[in-house]
GUTORDO-205141 format. One record per residue: residue number from 1; residue in three letters; x, y, z of N, C-alpha, C, O, CB in turn. Coordinates in steps of 0.2 Angstrom, whole numbers, plus 5000, padded with zeros to 4 digits. Glycine has a CB too. Example, Ala and Ser with C-alpha at 12.3 -4.5 7.8 and 13.67 -1.06 7.14 Angstrom:
REM residues 2
   k   r n_c1 n_c2 n_c3 ca_c1 ca_c2 ca_c3 c_c1 c_c2 c_c3 o_c1 o_c2 o_c3 cb_c1 cb_c2 cb_c3
   1 ALA 5066 4972 5039  5062  4978  5039 5066 4984 5039 5071 4983 5042  5057  4978  5045
   2 SER 5064 4989 5035  5068  4995  5036 5064 5000 5039 5067 5006 5040  5070  4997  5029
This chain:
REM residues 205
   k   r n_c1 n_c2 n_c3 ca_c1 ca_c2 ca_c3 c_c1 c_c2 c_c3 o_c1 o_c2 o_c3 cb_c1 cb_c2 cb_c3
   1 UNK 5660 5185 5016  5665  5186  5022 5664 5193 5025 5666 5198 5021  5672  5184  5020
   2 UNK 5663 5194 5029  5662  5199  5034 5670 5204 5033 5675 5201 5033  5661  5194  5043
   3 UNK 5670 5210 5032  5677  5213  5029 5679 5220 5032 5680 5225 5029  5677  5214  5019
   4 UNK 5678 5220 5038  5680  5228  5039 5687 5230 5036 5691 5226 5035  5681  5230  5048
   5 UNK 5687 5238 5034  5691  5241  5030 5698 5239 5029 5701 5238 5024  5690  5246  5032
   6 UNK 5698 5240 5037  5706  5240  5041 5710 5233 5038 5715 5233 5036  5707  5240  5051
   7 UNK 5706 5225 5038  5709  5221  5036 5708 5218 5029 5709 5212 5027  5710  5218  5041
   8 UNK 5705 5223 5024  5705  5222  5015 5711 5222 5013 5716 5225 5016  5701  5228  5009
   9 UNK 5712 5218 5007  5720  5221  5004 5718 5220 4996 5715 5216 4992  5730  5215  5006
  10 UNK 5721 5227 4994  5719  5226  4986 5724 5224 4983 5724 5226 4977  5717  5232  4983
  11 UNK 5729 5220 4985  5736  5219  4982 5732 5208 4981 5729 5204 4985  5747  5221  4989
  12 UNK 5733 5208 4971  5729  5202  4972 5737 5196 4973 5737 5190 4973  5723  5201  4965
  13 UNK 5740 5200 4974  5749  5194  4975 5746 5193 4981 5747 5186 4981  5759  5197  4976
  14 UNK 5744 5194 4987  5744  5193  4994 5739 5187 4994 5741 5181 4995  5742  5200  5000
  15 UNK 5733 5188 4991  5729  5183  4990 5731 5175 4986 5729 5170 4988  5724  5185  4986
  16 UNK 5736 5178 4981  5739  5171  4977 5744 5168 4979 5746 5162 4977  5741  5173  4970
  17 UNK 5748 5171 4985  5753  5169  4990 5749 5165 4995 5750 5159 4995  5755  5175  4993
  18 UNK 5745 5167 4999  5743  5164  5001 5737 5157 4999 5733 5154 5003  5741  5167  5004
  19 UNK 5738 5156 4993  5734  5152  4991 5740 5147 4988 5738 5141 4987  5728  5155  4986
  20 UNK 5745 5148 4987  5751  5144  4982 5752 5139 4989 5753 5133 4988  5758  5150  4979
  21 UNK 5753 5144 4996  5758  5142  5001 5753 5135 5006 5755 5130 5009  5761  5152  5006
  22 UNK 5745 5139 5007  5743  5136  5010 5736 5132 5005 5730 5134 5006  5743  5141  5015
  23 UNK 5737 5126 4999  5731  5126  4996 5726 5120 4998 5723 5117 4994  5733  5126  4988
  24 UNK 5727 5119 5004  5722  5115  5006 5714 5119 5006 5712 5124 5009  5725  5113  5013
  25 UNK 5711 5115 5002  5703  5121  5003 5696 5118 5005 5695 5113 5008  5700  5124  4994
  26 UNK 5693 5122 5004  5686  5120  5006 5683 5123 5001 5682 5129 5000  5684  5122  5013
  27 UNK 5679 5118 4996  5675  5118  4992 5667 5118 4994 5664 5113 4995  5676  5113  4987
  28 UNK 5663 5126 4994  5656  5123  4996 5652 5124 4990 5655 5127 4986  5654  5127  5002
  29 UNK 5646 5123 4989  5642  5122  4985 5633 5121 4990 5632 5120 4996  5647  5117  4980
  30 UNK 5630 5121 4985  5624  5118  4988 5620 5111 4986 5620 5110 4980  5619  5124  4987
  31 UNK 5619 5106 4989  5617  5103  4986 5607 5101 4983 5603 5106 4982  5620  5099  4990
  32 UNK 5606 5094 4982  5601  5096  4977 5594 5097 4983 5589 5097 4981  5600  5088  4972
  33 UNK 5596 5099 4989  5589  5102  4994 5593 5108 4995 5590 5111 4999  5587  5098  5003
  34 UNK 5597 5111 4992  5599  5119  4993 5602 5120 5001 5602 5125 5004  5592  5126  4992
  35 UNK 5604 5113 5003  5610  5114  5008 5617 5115 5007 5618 5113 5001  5611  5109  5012
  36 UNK 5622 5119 5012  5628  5121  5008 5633 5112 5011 5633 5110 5017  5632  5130  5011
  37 UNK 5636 5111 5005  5639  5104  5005 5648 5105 5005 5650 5108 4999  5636  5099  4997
  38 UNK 5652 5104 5009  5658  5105  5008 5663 5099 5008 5662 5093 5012  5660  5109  5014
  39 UNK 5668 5101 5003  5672  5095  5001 5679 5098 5004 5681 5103 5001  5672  5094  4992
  40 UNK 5684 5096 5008  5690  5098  5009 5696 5094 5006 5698 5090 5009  5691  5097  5014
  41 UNK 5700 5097 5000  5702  5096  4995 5712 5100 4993 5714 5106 4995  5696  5098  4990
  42 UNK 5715 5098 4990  5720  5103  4989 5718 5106 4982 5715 5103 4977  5728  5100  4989
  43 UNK 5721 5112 4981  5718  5113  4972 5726 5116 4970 5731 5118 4974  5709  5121  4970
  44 UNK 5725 5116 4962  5731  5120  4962 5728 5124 4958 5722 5124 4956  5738  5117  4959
  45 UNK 5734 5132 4957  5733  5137  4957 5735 5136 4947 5739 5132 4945  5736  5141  4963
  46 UNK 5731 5142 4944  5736  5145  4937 5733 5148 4934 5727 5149 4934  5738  5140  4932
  47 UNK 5738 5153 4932  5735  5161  4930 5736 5160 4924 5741 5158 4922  5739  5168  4932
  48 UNK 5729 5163 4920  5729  5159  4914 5728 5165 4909 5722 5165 4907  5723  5154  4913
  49 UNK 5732 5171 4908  5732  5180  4906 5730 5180 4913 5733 5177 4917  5726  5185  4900
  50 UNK 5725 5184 4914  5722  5189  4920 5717 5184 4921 5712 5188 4923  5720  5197  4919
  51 UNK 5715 5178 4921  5710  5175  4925 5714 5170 4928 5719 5168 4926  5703  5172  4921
  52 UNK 5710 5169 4934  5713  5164  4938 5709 5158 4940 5703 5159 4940  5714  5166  4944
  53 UNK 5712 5152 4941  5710  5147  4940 5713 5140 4944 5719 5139 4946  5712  5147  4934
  54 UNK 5707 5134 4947  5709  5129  4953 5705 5124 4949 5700 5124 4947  5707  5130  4963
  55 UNK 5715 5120 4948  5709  5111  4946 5710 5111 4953 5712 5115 4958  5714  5102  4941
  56 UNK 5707 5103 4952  5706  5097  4960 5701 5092 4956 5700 5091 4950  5701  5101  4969
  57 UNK 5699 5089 4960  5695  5080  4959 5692 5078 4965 5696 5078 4970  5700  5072  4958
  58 UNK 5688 5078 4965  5683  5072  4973 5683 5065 4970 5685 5063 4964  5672  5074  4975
  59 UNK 5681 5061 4975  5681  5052  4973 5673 5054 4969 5668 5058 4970  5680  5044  4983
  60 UNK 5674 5048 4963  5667  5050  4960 5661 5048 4965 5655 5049 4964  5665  5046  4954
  61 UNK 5664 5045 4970  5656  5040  4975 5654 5048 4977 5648 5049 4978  5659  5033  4986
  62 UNK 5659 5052 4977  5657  5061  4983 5652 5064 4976 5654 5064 4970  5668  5068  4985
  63 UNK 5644 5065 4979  5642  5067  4976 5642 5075 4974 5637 5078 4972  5638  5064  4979
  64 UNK 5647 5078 4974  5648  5084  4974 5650 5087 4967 5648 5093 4966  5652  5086  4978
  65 UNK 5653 5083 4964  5651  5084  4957 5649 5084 4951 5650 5085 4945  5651  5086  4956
  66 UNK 5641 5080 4956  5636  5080  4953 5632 5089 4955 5629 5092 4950  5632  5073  4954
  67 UNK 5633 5093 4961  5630  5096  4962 5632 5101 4960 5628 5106 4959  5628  5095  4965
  68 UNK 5639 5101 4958  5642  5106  4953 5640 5107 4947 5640 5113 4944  5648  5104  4952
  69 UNK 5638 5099 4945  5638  5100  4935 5631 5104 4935 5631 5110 4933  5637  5090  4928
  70 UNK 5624 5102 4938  5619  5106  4941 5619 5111 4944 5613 5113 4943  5616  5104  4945
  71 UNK 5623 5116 4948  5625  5121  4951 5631 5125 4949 5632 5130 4953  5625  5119  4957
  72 UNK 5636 5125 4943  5641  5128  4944 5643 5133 4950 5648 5130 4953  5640  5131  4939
  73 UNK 5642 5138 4952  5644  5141  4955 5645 5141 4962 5640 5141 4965  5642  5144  4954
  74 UNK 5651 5141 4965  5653  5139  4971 5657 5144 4973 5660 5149 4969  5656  5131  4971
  75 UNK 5659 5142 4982  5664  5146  4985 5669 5140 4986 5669 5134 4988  5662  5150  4991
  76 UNK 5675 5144 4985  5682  5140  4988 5685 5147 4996 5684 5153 4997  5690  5138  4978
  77 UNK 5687 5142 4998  5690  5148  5004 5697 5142 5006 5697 5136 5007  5683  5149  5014
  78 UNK 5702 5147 5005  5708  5145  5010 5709 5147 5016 5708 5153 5017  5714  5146  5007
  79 UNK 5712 5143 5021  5713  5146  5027 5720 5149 5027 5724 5146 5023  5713  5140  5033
  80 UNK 5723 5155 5030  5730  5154  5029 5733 5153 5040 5730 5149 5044  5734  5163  5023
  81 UNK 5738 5158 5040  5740  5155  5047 5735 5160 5051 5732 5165 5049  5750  5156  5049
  82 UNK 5734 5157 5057  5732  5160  5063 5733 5159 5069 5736 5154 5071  5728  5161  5063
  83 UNK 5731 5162 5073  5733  5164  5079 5732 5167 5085 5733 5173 5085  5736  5165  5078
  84 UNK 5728 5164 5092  5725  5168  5096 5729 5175 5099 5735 5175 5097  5724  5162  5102
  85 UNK 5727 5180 5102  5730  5188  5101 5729 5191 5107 5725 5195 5107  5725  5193  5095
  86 UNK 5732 5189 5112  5732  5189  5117 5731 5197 5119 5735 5200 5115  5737  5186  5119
  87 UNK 5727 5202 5125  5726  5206  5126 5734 5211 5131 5734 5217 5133  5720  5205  5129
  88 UNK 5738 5206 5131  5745  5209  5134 5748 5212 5129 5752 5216 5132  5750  5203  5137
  89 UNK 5748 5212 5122  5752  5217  5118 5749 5223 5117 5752 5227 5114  5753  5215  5113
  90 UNK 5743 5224 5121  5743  5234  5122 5746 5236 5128 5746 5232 5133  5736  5238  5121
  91 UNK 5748 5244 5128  5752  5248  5135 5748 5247 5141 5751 5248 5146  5753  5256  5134
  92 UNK 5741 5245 5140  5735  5248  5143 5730 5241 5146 5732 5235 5143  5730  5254  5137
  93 UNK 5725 5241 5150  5724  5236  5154 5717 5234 5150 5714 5229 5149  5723  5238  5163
  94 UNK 5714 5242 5148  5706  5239  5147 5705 5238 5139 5704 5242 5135  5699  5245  5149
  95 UNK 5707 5231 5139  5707  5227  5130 5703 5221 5131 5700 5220 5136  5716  5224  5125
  96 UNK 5704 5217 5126  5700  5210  5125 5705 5205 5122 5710 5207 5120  5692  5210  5119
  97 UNK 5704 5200 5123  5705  5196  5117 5704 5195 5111 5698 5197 5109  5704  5193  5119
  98 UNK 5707 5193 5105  5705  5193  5099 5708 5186 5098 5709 5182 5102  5706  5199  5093
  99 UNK 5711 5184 5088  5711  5180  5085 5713 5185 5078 5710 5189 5076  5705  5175  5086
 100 UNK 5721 5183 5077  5724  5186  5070 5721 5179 5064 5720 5173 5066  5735  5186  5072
 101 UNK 5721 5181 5059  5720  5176  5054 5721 5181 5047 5719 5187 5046  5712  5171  5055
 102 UNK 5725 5175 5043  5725  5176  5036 5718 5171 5031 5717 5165 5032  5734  5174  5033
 103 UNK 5715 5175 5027  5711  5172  5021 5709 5171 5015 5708 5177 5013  5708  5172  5022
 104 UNK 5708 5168 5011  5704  5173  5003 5701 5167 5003 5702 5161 5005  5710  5175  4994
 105 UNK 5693 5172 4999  5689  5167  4998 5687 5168 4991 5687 5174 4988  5684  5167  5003
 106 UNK 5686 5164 4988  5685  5165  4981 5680 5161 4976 5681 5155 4975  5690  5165  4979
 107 UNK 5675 5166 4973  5670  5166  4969 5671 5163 4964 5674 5166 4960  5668  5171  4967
 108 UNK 5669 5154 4962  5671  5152  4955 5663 5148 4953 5658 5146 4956  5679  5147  4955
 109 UNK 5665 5146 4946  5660  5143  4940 5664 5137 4940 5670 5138 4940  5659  5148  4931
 110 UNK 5662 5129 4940  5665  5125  4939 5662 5121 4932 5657 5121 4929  5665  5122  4945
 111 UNK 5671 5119 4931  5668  5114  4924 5669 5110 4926 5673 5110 4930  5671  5113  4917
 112 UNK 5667 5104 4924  5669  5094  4925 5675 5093 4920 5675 5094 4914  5661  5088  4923
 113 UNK 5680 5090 4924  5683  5086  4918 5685 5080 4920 5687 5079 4926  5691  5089  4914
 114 UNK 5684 5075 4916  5681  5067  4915 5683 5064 4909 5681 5058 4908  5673  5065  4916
 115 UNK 5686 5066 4906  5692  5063  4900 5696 5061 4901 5700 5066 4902  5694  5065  4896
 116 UNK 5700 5054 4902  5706  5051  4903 5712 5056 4904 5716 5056 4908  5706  5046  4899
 117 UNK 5711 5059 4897  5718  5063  4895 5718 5068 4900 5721 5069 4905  5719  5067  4888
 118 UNK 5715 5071 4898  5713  5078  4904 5714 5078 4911 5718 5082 4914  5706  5079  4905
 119 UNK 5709 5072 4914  5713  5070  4922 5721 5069 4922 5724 5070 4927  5709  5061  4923
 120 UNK 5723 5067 4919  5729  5065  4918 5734 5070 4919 5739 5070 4922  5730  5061  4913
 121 UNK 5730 5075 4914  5736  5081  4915 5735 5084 4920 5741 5086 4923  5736  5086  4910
 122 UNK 5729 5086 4924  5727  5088  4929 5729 5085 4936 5729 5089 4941  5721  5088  4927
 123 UNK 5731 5078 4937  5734  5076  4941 5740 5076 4941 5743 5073 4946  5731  5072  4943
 124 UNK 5746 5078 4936  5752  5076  4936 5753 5085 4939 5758 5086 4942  5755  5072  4928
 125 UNK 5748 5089 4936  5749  5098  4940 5750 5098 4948 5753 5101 4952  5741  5104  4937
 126 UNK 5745 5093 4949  5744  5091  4959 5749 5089 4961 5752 5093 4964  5739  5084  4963
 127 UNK 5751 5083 4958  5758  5079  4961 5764 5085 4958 5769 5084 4961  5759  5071  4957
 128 UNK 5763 5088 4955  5770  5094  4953 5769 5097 4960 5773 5096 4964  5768  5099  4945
 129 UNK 5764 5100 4962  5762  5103  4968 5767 5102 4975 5770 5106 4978  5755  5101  4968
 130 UNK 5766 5095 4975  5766  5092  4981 5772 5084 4982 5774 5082 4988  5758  5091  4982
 131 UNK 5774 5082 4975  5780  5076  4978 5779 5076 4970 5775 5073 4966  5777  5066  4984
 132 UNK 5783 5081 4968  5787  5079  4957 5791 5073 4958 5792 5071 4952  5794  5085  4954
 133 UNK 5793 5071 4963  5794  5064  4958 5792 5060 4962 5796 5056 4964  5799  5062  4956
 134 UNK 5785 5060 4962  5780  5054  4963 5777 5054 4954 5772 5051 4953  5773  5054  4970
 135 UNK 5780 5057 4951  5777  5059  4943 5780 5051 4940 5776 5048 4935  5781  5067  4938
 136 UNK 5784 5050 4942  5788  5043  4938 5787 5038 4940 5789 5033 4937  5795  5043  4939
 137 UNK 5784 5036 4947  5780  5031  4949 5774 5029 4945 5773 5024 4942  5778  5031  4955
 138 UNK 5769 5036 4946  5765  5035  4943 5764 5032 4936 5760 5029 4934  5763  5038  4944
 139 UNK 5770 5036 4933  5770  5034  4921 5771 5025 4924 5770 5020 4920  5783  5040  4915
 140 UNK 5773 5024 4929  5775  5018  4929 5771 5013 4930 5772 5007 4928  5780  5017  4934
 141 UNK 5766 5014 4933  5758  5011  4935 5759 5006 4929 5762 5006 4924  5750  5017  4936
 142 UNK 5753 5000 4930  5752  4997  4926 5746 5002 4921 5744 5007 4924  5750  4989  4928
 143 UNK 5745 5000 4914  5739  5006  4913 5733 5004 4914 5729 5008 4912  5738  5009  4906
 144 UNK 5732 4999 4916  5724  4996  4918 5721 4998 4922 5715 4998 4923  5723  4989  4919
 145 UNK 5728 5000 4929  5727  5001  4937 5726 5009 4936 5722 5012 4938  5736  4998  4943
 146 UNK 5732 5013 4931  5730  5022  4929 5722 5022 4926 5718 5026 4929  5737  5026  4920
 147 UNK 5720 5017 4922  5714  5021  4922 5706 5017 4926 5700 5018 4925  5714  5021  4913
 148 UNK 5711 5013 4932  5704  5012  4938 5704 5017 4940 5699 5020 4941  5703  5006  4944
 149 UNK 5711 5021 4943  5712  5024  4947 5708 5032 4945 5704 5034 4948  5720  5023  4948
 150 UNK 5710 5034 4937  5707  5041  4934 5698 5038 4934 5694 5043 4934  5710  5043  4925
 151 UNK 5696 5032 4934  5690  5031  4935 5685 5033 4940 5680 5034 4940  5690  5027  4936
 152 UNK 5692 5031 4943  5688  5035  4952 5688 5040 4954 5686 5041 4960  5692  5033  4957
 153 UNK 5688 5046 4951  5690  5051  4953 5685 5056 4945 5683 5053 4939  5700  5052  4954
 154 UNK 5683 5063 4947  5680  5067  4943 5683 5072 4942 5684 5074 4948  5675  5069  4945
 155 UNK 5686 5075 4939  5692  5082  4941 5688 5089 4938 5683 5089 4933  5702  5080  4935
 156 UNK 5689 5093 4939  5686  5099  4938 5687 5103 4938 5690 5104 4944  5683  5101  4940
 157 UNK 5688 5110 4935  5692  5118  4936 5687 5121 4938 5681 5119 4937  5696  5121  4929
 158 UNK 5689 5127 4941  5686  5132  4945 5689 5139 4941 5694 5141 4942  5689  5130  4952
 159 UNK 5684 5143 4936  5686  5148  4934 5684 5154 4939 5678 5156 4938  5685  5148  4928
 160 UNK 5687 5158 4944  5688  5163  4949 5685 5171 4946 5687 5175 4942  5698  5164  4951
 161 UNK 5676 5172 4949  5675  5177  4947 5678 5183 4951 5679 5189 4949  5670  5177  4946
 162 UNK 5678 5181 4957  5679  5187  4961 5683 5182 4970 5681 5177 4973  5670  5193  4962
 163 UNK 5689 5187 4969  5694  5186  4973 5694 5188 4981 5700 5190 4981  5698  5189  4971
 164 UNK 5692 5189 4985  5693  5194  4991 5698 5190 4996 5698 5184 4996  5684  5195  4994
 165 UNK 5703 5193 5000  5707  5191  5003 5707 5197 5010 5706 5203 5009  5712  5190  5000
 166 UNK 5708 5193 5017  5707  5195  5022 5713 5195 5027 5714 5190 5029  5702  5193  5024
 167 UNK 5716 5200 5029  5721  5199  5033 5722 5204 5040 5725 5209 5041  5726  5200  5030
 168 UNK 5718 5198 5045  5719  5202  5051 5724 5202 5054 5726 5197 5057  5715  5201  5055
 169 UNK 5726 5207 5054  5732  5210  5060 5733 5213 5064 5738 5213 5066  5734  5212  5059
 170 UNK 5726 5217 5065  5729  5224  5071 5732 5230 5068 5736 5234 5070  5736  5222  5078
 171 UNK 5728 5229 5060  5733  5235  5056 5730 5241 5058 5732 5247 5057  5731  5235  5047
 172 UNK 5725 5240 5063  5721  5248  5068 5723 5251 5074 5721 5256 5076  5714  5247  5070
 173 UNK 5728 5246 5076  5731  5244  5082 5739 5245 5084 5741 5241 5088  5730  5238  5082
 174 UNK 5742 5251 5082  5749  5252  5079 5752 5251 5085 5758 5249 5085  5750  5258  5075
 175 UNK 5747 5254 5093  5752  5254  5098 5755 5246 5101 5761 5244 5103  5748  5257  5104
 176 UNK 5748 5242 5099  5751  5233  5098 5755 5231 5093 5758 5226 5094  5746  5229  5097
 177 UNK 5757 5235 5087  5761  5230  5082 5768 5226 5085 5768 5220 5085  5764  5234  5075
 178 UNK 5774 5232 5089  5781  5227  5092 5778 5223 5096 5781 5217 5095  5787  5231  5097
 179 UNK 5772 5223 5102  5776  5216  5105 5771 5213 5103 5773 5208 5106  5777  5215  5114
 180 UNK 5764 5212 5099  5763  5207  5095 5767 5205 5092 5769 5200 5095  5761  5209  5091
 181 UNK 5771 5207 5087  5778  5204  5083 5782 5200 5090 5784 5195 5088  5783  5210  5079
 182 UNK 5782 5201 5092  5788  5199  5097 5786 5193 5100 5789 5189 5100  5789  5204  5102
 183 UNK 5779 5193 5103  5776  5186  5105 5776 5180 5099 5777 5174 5099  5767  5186  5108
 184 UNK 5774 5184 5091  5771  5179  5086 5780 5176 5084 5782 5170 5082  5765  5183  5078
 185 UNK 5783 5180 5085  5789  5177  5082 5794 5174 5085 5800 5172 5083  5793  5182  5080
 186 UNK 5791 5172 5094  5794  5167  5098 5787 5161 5098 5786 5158 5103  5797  5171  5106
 187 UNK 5784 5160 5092  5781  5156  5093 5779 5149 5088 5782 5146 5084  5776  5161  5096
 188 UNK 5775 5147 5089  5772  5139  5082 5774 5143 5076 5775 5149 5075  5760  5136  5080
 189 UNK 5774 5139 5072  5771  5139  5066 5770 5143 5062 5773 5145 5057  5768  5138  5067
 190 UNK 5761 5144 5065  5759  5147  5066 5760 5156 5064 5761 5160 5059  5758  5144  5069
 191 UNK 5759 5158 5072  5761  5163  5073 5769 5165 5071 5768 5171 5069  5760  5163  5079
 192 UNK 5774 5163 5070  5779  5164  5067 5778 5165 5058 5782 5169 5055  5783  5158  5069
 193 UNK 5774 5163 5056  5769  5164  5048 5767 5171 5049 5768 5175 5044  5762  5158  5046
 194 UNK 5763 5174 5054  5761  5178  5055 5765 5184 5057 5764 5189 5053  5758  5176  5057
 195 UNK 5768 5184 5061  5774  5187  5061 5776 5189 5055 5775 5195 5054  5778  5184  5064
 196 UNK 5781 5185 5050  5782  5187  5044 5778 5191 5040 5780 5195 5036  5783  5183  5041
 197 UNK 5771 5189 5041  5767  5195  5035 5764 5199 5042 5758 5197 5043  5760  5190  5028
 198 UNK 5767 5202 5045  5766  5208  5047 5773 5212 5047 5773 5218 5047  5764  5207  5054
 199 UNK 5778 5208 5046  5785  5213  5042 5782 5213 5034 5783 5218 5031  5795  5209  5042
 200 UNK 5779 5208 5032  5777  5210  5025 5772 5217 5025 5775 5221 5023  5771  5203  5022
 201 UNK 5768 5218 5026  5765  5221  5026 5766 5229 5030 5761 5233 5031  5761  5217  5027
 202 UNK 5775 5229 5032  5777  5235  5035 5771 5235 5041 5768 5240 5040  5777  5242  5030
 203 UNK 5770 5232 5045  5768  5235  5051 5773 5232 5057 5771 5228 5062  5759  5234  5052
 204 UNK 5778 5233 5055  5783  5234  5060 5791 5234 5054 5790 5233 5048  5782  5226  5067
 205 UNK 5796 5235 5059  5803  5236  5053 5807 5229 5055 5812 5227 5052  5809  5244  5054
């Protein structure tokens, strides 16, 4: 990832924030002609001492890991919010347009896990993630239908060698930060996410 200075952060909470808040990912890898093969997936996060760590699962039909168990080493990248950056928030006439965006991308080794038990625990951490109590439907399944269903699926951890996170803001750009803030905070989503982590990040009070 392409990283001018101004928008690195060496704080690795900003990276783990944004990965807790936004974990929809993109798993790339290469496949068996050394094309890069992407899977869009949620993963969950967990800090295991000081290493960091993403289960998740593809359908086993998704050939990906297979190209994993052959390939270990892949990138995961999260998107976080962004937002087009209109040239009206500087004092002055001769600017451009840009595009604000939050990112981390991150370097990992994958393992396969394909043991009933294992899957099992690994999907009840997803569903914790995202609907806890869809945990009690599921214990409820019949167990014939729990294990077509873990059938179907490959699950796999991701151990994180190297972290990098990117957050553009205009952190170079101080005469733009108020009415930047001021457009992103009357605005989607989005930009209202953005906004916030530009008071995160003190470039505005």
């Amino acid at each position: 990832m392409y990283q001018p200075p101004q928008f690195i952060t060496k704080d690795s909470a900003h990276a783990l924030e944004l990965i807790r808040t936004y974990p929809f990912a993109s798993l790339i890898s290469n496949d068996d002609e050394g094309f890069p093969t992407v899977t869009h997936l949620p993963l969950h996060l967990e800090r295991r001492g000081e290493q960091t760590v993403f289960l998740g699962h593809v359908a086993r039909g998704n050939q990906h890991w297979k190209y994993l168990a052959a390939r270990p080493e892949a990138l995961v990248t999260f998107m976080g919010p962004y937002a087009y950056m209109s040239p009206q928030i500087y004092p002055d006439l001769v600017r451009v347009p840009s595009w604000s965006y939050l990112t981390v991308h991150a370097r990992v080794s994958a393992t396969l896990v394909d043991e009933p038990i294992a899957k099992d625990r690994l999907l009840k951490k997803l569903i914790g993630d995202h609907e806890p109590t869809y945990a009690k439907q599921w214990r409820g399944l019949e167990a014939d239908y729990q294990q077509k269903m873990l059938n179907a699926i490959v699950g796999f951890e991701l151990a994180v060698s190297k972290l990098d996170c990117k957050l553009k803001l205009n952190q170079h750009r101080p005469e733009s930060h108020d009415k930047m803030h001021a457009i992103y905070a009357a605005g989607n989503d989005n930009e209202c996410a953005l906004a916030s982590w530009m008071k995160k990040l003190g470039l505005v009070t």
